[in-house]
N, C-alpha and C positions, 0 to 999 in steps of 0.2 A: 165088289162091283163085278155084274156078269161081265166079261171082258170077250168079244167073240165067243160067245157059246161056254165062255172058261171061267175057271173062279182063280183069275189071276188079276191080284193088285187092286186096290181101294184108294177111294178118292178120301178129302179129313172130311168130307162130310156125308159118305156114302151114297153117293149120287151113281146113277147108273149113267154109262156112255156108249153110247152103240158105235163099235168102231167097227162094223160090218159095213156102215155107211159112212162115204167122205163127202168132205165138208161143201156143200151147197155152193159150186160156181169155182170149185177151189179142187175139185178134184183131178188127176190128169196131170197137174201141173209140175214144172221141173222144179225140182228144190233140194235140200238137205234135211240133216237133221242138227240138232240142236240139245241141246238141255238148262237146265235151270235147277235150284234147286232151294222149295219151300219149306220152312220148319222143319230142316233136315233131312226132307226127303227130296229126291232126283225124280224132276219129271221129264220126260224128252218130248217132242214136237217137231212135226215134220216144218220147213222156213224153204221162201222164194224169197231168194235173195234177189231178183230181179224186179218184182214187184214190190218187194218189201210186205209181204200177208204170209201170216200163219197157216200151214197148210192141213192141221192135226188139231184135237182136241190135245191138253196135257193130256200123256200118258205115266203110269209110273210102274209100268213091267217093260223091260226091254226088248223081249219077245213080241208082246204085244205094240208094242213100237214097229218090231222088224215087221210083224205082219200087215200092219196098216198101211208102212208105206209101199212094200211091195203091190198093196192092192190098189193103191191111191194116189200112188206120186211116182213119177220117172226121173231120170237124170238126162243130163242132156246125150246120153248115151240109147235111153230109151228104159222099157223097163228091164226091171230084174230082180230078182229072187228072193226070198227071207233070206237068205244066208248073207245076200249082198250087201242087204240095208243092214243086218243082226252088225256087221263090221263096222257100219258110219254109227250107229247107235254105241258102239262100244267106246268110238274115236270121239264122241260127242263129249263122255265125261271127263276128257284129260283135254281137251279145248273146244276152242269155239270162233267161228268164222263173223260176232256181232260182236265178242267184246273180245278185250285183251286180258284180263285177268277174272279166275272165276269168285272173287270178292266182285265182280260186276253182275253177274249171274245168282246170287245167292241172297234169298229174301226171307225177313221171319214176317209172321202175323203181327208180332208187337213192333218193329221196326215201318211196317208198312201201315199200320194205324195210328203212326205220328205223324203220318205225310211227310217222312224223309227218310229213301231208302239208301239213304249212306251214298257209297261208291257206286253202287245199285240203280240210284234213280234216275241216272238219263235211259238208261239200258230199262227200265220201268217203260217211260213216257214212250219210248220208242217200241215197244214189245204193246202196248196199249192201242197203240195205231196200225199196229199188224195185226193185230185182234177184232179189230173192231170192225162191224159186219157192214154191209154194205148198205144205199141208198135202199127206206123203203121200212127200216126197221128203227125202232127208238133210238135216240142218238145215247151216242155212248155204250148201246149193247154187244156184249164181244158173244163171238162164236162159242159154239164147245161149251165147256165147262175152263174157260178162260176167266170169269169170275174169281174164284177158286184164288186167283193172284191177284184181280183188282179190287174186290170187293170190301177185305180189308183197306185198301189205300181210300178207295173211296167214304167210308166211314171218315176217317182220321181230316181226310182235307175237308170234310165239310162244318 
């Protein structure tokens, strides 16, 4: 996937994602980062915990994590730097400020196509609703390449 102008990191379905641009209505905004992690791989996302909305497409290079948010997101400190977010990107994969354990965070494609993602699935329903775009667009449609995590769920429960 071109990543920024780079050939860093791939989505499982090779989908391209311009993270040159942030996310429509959602940029600017104060948040953190986050991680998740699909069929064993770690994807990170910028999160407003104050709003409770996803602020990132999944990312799955951490660099290109740190770069997005310093372009796209501030803390309540204001912004700052690749180097600053590359550090909350590192501090994402040993926790997490939505769940308490990373058996909450951690989803397969076969687990999420039976419509029960274990210890996973309120952290699912909730991550669903911070995806999910705003008035104006199909219901149910998430930002980004947010898909990517419902799409199988959505198969399975129907």
């Amino acid at each position: 996937m071109a990543v920024d102008g780079t050939q860093a990191g791939t989505s499982p379905v090779n989908e391209t994602v311009d993270l040159t641009a942030g996310l429509p209505g959602r940029t600017g905004a104060i948040g953190g980062i986050e991680s998740l992690v699909l069929d064993g791989r770690r994807f990170f996302f910028g999160f407003d915990f104050t709003s409770d909305q996803v602020l990132s497409p999944l990312i799955d290079d951490a660099a290109a994590m740190a770069r997005f948010a310093a372009r796209h997101m501030r803390q309540r400190t204001g912004a700052h730097d690749e180097r600053y977010w590359a550090d909350l990107v590192r501090a994402s994969v040993d926790g997490s400020g939505l769940v308490w354990t990373d058996e909450q965070r951690t989803f397969t494609t076969t687990t999420l196509e039976t419509g029960d993602a274990g210890a996973a699935q309120g952290h699912l329903l909730y991550l669903l609703a911070a995806a999910t775009r705003e008035a104006g667009h199909p219901p149910g449609s998430t930002v980004a390449n947010w898909h990517l995590l419902f799409a199988p769920y959505a198969r399975g429960a129907c």
